[in-house]
C-alpha positions as CSV (number, residue, x, y, z in Angstrom):
1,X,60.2,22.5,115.9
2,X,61.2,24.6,118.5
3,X,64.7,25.3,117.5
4,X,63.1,26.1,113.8
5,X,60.6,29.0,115.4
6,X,63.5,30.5,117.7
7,X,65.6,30.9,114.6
8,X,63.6,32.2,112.0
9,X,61.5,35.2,115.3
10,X,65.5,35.5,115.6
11,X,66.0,36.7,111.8
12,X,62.6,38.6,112.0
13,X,63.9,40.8,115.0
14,X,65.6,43.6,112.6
15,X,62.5,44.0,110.6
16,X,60.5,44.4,113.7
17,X,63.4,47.0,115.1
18,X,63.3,49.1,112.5
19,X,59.1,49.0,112.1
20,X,59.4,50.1,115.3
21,X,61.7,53.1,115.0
22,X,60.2,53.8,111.9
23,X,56.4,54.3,113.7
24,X,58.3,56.2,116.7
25,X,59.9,58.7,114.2
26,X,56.8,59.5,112.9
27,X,54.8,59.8,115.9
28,X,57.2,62.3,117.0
29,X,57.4,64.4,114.0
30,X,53.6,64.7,114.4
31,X,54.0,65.7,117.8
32,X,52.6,62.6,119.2
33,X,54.2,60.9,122.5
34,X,55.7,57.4,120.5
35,X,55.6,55.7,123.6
36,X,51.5,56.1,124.0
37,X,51.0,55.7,120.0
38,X,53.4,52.2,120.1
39,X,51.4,50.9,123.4
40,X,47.9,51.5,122.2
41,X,49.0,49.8,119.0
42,X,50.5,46.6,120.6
43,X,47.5,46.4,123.0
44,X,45.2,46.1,119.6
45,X,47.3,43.3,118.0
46,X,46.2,40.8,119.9
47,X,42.6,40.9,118.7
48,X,44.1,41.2,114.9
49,X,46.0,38.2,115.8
50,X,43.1,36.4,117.1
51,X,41.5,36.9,113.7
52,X,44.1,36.0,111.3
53,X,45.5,33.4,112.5
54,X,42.5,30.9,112.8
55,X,41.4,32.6,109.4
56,X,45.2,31.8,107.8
57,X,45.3,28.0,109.6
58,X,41.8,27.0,108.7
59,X,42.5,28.4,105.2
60,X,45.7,26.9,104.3
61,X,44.7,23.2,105.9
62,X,41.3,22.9,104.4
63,X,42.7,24.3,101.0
64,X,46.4,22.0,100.8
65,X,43.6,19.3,101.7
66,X,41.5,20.0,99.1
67,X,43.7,20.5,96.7
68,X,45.8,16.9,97.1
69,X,42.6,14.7,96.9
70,X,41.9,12.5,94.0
71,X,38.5,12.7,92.2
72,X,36.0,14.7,92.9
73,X,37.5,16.6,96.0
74,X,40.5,17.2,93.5
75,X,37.6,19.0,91.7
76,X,36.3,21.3,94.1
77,X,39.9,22.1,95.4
78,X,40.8,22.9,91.6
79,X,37.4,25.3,91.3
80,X,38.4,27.2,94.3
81,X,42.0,27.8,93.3
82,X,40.3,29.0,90.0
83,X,37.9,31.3,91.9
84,X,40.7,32.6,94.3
85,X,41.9,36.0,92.5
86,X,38.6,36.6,92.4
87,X,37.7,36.3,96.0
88,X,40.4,38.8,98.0
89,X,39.3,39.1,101.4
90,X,38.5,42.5,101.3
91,X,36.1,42.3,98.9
92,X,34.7,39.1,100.5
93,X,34.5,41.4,104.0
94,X,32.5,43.9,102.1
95,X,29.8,41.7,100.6
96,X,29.8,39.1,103.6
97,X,29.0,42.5,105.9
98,X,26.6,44.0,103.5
99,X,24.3,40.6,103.4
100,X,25.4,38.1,106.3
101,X,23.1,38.1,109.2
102,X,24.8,35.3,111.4
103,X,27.1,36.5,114.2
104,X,29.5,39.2,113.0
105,X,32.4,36.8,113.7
106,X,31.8,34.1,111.2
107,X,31.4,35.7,108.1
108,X,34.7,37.8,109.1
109,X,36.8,34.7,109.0
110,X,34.9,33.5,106.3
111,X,36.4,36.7,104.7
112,X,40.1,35.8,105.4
113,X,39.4,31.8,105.2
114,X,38.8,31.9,101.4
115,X,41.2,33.3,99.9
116,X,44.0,31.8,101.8
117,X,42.2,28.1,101.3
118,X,42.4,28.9,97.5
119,X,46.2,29.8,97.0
120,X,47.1,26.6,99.2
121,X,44.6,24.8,96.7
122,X,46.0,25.8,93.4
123,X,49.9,25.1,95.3
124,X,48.7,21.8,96.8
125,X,47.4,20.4,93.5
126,X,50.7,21.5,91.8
127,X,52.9,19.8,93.9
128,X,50.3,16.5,94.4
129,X,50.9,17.0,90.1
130,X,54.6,17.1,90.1
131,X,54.5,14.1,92.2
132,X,51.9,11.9,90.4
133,X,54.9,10.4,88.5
134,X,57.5,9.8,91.3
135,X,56.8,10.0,95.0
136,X,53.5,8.7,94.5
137,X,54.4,6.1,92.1
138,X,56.9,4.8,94.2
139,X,54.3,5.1,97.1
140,X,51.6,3.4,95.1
141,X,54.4,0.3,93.9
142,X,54.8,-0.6,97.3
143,X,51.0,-1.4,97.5
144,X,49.9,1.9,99.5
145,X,46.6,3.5,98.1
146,X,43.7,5.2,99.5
147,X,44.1,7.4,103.0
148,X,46.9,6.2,103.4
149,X,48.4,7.0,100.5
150,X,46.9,11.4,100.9
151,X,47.6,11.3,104.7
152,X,51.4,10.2,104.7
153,X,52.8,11.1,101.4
154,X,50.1,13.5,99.4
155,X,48.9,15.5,102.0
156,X,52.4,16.7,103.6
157,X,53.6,17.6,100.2
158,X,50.6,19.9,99.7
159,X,51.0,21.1,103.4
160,X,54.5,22.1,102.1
161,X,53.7,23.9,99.1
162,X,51.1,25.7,100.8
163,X,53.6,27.2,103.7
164,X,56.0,27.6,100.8
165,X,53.3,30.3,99.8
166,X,52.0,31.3,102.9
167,X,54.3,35.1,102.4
168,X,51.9,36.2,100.2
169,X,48.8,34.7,101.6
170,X,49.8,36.0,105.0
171,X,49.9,39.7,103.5
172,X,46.2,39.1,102.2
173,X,45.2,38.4,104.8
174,X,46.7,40.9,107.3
175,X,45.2,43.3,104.7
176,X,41.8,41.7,104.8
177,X,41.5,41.9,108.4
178,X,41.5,45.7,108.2
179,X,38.5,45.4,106.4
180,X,36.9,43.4,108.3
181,X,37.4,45.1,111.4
182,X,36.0,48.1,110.1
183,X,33.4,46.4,108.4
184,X,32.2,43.9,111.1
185,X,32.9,46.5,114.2
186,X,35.7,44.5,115.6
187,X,37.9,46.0,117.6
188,X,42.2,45.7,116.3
189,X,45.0,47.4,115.0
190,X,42.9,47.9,111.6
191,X,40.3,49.2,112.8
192,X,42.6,51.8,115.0
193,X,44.9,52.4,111.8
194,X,41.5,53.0,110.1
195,X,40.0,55.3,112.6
196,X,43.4,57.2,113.1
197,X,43.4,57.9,109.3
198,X,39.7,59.3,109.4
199,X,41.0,61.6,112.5
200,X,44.1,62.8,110.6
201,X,46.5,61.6,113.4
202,X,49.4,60.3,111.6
203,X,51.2,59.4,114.4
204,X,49.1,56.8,115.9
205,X,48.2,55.7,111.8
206,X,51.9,54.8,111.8
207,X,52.2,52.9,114.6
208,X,48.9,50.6,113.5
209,X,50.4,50.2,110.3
210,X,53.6,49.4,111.4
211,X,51.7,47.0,114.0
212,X,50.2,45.1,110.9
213,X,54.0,44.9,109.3
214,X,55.8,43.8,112.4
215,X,52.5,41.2,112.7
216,X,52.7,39.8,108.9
217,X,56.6,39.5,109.7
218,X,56.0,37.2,112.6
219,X,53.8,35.0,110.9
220,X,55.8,34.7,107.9
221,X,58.5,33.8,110.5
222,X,56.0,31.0,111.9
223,X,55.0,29.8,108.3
224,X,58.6,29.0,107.4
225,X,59.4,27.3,110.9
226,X,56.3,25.3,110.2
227,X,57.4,24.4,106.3
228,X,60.5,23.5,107.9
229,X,59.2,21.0,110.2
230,X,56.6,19.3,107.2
231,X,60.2,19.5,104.9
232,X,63.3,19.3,106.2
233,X,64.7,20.5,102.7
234,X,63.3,23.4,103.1
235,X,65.1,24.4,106.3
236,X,67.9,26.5,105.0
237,X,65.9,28.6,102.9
C-alpha cells in the first residue's frame, strides 16, 4: 500500500510544481511577495484538508455500501444515487447554513458527505449489477450467501468502482468546501481564496486557488493508491 501511495504523490509532483509557479507568478505580477502569499495559503490547507477528507471517506464508504446491498438497502442506495445531481455540495452548504441550528461542523460535512455518498452509490450498484451474473454467481455456487457474500466479494467491488470515480467526486467536493467555509465561518484555503477575491488581491486569490488544485491533486493521487490496493487490476492505470 505503501509503495502504491509513494508512486502515484510521485506522478502528482509536476502538477503540484507547476500550481506552484503558476500562483508565484501571479503573486508577483500583482506586486505581492509569493513567498508570504504561498505560506499563508499552505498554513490554511490543513483545515480544508481536515474537512474534506472525513466528508470524502465517510461519503464514498457509506455510499459503495449502500449501493452493493441486496433488498431494501439496495433501494435506498439506488434513491440517493438518483437524488445525487441534485444535491451538489454547494447548494447543500447553502441551505444546511441557512436552516441548520446544530454545531456549525456537522451540517458542513453533511454538505460534502452527500453528494460524494451518491456517485459511489449509483457506481457501486453498477458494478454489484455487472457482477450479479458472474463473480457473484460463482460466489453464491460455492454455498456463500448473506454477509459474507457483500463483505468479501460485493462490497470490495463497489469500494472499487467508487475510487474508480473518486476524480470527479474529489473535485465536488474541494469545491463544496469553499462554500462551506464561507458559509459556516470556518477558517481554510476557501474561505481565504474567498476573502482575497472580495479584497481584490489577486495574488493571494491565486495562491488559495492553486492551494485547492494542488489539494484535489493529492487526493486523487491517494484515491487511486487506495483503488489499487482494493484491485490489483487497477494498478497500472
Amino acid at each position: 500500500m505503501l509503495s502504491l501511495v509513494l508512486r502515484r504523490v510521485a506522478a502528482a509532483v509536476p502538477a503540484l510544481l507547476g500550481l506552484a509557479l503558476a500562483a508565484a507568478a501571479v503573486a508577483t505580477l500583482t506586486g505581492n511577495g509569493w513567498t508570504s502569499a504561498l505560506g499563508t495559503a499552505l498554513a490554511a490547507l490543513p483545515a480544508t484538508l481536515a474537512l474534506v477528507l472525513p466528508a470524502l471517506a465517510l461519503g464514498t464508504g457509506l455510499g459503495a455500501l449502500l449501493g452493493t446491498l441486496p433488498g431494501a438497502g439496495g433501494g435506498i442506495g439506488a434513491a440517493l444515487g438518483g437524488a445525487g445531481p441534485a444535491i451538489p455540495a454547494f447548494l447543500l452548504a447553502a441551505v444546511l447554513a441557512a436552516t441548520a441550528t446544530a454545531a456549525p461542523v456537522l451540517p458542513g460535512l453533511a454538505a460534502l458527505a452527500l453528494p460524494a455518498a451518491a456517485q459511489a452509490a449509483t457506481l457501486a450498484g453498477r458494478a454489484r449489477a455487472g457482477a450479479e451474473d458472474t463473480v457473484l454467481l460463482a460466489a453464491r455456487g460455492r454455498g456463500l450467501n448473506g454477509p459474507v457474500l457483500l463483505w468479501r466479494y460485493a462490497l470490495p467491488l463497489g469500494l472499487s468502482a467508487a475510487a474508480g470515480g473518486l476524480r470527479s467526486a474529489t473535485a465536488g467536493t474541494v469545491t463544496g468546501a469553499v462554500a462551506v467555509e464561507s458559509l459556516f465561518d470556518r477558517t481554510g484555503a476557501g474561505r481565504l481564496f474567498v476573502e482575497a477575491a472580495r479584497a481584490g488581491d489577486a495574488g493571494m486569490a491565486a495562491a488559495a486557488l492553486a492551494g485547492l488544485f494542488g489539494l484535489a491533486v493529492l487526493l486523487n493521487a491517494l484515491g487511486g493508491a487506495l483503488r489499487g490496493w482494493i484491485d490489483p487490476r487497477a494498478r497500472m492505470a
